[in-house]
C-alpha positions as CSV (number, residue, x, y, z in Angstrom):
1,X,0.3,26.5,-28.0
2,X,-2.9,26.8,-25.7
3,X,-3.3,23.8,-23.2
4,X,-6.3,23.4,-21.1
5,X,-6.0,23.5,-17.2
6,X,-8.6,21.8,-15.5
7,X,-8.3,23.3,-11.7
8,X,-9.7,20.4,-9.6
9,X,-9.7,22.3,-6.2
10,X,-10.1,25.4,-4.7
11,X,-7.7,28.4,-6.6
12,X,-6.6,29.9,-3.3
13,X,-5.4,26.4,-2.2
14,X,-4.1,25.2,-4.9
15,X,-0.7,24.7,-6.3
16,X,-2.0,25.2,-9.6
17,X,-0.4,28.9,-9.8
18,X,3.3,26.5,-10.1
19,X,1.9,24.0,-12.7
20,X,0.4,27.6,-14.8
21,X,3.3,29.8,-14.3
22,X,5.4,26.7,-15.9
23,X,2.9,26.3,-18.8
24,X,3.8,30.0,-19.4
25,X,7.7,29.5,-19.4
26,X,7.6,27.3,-21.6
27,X,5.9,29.3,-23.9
28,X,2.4,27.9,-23.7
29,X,-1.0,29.7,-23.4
30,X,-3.3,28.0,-20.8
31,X,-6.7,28.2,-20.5
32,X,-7.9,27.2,-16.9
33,X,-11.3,26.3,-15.8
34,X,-12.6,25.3,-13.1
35,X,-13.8,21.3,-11.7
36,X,-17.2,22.3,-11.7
37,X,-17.8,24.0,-14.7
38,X,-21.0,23.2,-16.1
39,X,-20.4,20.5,-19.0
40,X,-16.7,20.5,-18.3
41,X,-16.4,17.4,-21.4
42,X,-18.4,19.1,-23.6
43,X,-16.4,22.4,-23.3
44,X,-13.5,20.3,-23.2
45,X,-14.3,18.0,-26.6
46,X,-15.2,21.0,-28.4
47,X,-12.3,23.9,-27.2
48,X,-10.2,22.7,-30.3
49,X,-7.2,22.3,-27.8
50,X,-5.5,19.0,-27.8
51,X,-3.5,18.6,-24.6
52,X,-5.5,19.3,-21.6
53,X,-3.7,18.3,-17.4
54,X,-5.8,18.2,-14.4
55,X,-4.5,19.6,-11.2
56,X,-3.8,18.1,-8.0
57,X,-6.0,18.8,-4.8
58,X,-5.4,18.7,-1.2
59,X,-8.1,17.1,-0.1
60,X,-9.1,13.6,0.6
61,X,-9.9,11.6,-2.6
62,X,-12.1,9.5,-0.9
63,X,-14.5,12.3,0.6
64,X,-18.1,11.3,-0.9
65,X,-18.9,14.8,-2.2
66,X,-15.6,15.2,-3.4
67,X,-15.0,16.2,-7.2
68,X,-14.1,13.1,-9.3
69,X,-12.1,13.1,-12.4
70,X,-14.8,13.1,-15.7
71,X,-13.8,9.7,-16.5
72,X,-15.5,10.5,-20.0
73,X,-12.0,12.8,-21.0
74,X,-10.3,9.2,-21.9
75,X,-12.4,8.6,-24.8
76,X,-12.0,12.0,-26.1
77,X,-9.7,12.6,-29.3
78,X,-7.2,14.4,-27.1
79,X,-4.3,14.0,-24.6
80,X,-5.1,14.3,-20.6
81,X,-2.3,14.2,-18.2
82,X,-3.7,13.6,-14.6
83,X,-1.5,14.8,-11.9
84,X,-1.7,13.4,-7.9
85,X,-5.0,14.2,-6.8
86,X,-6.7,13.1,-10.3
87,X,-4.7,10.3,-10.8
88,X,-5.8,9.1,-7.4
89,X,-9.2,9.9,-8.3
90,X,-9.1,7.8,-12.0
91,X,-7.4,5.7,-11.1
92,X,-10.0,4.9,-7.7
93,X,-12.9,5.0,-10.2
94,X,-11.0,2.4,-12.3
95,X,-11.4,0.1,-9.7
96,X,-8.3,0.9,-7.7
97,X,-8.0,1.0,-3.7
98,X,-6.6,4.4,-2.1
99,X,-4.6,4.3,0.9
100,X,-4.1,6.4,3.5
101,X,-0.5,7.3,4.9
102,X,-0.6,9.0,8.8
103,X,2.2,11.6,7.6
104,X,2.3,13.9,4.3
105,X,5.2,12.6,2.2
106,X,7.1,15.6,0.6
107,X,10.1,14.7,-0.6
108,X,11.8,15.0,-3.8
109,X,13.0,11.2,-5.2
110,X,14.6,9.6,-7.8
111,X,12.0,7.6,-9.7
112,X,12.7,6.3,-13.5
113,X,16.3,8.4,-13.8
114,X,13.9,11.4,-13.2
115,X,14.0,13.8,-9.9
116,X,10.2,14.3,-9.2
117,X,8.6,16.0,-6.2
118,X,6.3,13.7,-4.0
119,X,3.5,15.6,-2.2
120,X,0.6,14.1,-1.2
121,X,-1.2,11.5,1.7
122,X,-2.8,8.9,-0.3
123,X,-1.7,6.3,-2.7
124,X,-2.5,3.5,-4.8
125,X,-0.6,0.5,-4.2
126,X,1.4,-1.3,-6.9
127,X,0.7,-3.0,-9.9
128,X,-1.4,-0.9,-11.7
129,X,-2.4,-1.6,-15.3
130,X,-0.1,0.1,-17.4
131,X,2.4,1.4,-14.5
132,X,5.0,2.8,-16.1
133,X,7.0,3.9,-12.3
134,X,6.5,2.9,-9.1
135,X,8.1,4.4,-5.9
136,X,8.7,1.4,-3.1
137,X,5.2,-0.5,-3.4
138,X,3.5,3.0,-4.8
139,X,2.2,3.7,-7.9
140,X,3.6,6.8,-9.5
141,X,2.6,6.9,-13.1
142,X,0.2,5.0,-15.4
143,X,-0.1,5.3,-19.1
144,X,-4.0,5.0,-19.6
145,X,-5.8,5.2,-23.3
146,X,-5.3,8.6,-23.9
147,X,-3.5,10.1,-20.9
148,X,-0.3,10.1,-18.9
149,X,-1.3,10.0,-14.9
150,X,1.3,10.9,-12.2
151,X,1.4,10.6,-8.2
152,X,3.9,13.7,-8.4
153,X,4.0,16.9,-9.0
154,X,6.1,17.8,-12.8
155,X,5.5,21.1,-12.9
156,X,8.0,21.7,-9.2
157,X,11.6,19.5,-10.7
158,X,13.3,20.1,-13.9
159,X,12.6,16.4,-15.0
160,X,9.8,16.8,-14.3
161,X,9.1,19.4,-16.8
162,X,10.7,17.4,-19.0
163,X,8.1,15.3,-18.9
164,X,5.4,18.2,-19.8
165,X,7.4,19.0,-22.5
166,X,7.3,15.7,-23.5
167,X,3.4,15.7,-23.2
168,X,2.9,18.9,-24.5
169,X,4.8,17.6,-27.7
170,X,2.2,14.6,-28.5
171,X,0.7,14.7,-32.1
């Protein structure tokens, strides 16, 4: 099956080469472009793929001329899921307040009866409409419309990719 990849940072910094490589062991055909491709939704709405995740990014959410997540992907016939960096940047646009930590959490936990890798310096506190998992006060994962949204990182723990194939198995 082809699933779209939208790569919300940089390709040389990203971690999107994991989250791609996995798509492909699993027997699926991304197609990746890129955060800033000119009328990303449009190209998205009318690709004729129906599952379509949305990288993590290492930068700061927050920055002003950062890239935000096209909000306008949750009203489309389709299924999104959002993974750290746009799930922070939804779920900010939703209304939400990011926090900052002083120290990069990178850990692997247990959240849910699922191993997951944590990787990132910001967070959303908890509740969260729709929170399906939080980790201590933080939220992890929110079911929103038409997408799945996760702090961590599927694509780098075997649950985890449970979870994709989950997603990936959506009607």
């Amino acid at each position: 099956m082809r699933v779209g990849v939208v790569v919300m940072c940089d390709m040389a910094k990203s971690g999107c080469t994991t989250l791609v490589n996995t798509l492909l062991a699993l027997g699926h055909t991304p197609l990746m472009i890129f955060w800033n491709h000119p009328n990303l939704v449009a190209t998205i709405r009318t690709s004729g793929i129906d599952h379509w995740i949305f990288s993590g990014n290492a930068t700061y959410t927050k920055d002003e001329d950062m890239h935000r997540m096209p909000m306008a992907v949750f009203s489309l016939p389709i299924h999104v899921f959002c993974i750290c960096y746009s799930f922070q940047s939804a779920l900010v646009q939703l209304g939400y307040t990011l926090h900052h930590k002083r120290k990069r959490v990178y850990k692997k936990v247990s959240l849910g009866g699922m191993t997951v890798l944590l990787n990132y310096t910001q967070y959303i506190p908890s509740p969260v409409e729709g929170e399906l998992a939080s980790y201590g006060k933080e939220c992890m994962m929110v079911r929103y419309k038409n997408a799945l949204l996760t702090q961590f990182h599927p694509e780098a723990t075997a649950d985890g990719r449970k979870l994709l194939v989950s997603f990936l198995a959506q009607k």
